[in-house]
C-alpha positions as CSV (number, residue, x, y, z in Angstrom):
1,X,67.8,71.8,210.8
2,X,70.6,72.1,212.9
3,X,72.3,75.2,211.1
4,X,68.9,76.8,211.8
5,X,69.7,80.1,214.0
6,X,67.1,80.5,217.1
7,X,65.3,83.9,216.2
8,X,66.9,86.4,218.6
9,X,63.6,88.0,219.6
10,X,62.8,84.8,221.7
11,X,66.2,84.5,223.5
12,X,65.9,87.6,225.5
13,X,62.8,85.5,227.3
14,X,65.0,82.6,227.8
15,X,67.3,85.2,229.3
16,X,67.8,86.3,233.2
17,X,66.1,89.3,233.6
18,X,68.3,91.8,235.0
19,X,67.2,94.3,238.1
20,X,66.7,93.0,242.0
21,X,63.6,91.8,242.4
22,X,64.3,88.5,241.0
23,X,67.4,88.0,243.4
24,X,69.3,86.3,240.8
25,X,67.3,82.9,240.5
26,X,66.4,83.1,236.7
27,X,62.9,84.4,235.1
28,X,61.2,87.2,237.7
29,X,57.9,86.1,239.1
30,X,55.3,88.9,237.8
31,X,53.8,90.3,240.7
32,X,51.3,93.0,239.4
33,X,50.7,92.2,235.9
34,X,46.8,90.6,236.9
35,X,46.3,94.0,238.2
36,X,47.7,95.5,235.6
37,X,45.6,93.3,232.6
38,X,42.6,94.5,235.0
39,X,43.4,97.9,234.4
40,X,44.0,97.9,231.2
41,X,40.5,96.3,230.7
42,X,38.8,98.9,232.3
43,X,40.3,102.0,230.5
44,X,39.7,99.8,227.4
45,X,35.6,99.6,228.7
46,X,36.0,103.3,229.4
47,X,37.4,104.7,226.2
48,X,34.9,101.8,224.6
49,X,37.3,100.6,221.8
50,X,36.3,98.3,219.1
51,X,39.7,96.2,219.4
52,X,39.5,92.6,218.9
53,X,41.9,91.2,221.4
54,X,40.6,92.4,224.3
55,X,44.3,91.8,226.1
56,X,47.4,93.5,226.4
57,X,50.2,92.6,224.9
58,X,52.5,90.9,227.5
59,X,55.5,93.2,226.7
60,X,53.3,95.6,227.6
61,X,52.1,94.8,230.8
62,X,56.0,93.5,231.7
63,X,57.0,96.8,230.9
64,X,54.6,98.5,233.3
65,X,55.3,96.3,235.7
66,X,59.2,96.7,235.8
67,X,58.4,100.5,235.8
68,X,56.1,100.1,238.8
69,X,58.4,98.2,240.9
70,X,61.2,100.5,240.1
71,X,59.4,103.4,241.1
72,X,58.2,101.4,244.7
73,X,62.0,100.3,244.7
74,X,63.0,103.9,244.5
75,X,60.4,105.4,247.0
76,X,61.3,102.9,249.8
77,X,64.4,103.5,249.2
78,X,64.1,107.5,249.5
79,X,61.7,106.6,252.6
80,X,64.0,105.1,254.7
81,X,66.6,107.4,254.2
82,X,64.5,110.1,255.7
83,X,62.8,109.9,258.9
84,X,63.6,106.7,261.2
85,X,66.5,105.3,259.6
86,X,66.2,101.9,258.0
87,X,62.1,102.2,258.7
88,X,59.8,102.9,256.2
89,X,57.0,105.3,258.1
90,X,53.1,106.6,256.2
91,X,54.1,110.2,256.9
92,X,57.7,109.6,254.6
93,X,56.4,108.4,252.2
94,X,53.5,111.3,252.4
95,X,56.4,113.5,252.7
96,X,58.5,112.4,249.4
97,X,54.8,112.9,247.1
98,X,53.9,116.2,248.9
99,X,54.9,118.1,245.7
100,X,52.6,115.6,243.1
101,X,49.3,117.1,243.5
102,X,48.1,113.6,241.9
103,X,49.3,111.2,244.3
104,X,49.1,113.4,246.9
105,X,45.3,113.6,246.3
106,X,45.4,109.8,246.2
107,X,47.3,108.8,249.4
108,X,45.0,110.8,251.4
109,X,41.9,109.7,249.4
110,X,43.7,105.5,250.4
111,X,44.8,107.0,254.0
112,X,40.8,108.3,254.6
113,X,39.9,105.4,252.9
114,X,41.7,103.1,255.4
115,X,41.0,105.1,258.9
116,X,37.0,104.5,257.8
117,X,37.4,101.2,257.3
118,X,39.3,100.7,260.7
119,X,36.5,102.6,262.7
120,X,33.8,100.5,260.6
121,X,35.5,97.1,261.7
122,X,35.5,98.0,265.2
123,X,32.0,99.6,265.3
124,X,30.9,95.8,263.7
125,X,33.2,93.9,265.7
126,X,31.7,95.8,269.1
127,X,27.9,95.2,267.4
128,X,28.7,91.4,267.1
129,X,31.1,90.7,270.2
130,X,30.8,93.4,272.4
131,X,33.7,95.2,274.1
């Protein structure tokens, strides 16, 4: 038992993950991957597939996740180079997806989104305290 070689599929999770979000201290904590799983779920309902296991593999959903936090690494980045140096400002990062119709759409659809819910809190927090 001793000659017995580890399999080498299993060390690279015993392994430091590389990249700056962990800052160095061993294993990175995951910090989307519930959302991610959620997602997945719910494209999985959508397209109605017949799969067994319901979940995603984790290599999966760690890939996805290092390739969102690259690309919010990358646009902060990009976002405070522009504008206000060293700040990171809505109207940057509205200016570095101008040209992605897609996420365009979607920062304005968040950005409405958020100003209604601002009005709404203050119109109930008027009704209930009165200002």
């Amino acid at each position: 038992m001793a000659d017995e070689e580890e399999d080498p599929t299993f060390e690279e999770e015993n392994e430091e993950i590389g990249g700056g979000a962990e800052g160095g201290q061993g294993k990175r904590k995951r910090l989307f991957s519930k959302e991610l799983m959620h997602n997945h779920n719910l494209i999985m309902r959508k397209h109605q597939t017949n799969r067994n296991d319901q979940n995603p593999y984790t290599e999966s959903v760690d890939i996805l996740e290092d390739l969102v936090i690259e690309f919010i690494t990358e646009m902060t980045h990009k976002a405070m180079s522009i504008g206000r140096q060293g700040r990171v400002q809505v109207e940057d990062i509205v200016f570095l997806i101008r040209k992605d119709p897609r996420k365009f759409a979607r920062v304005k659809d968040l950005l409405t989104m958020n100003e209604e819910l601002k009005r709404a809190r203050k119109a109930f927090d008027e009704a209930n305290y009165g200002s």
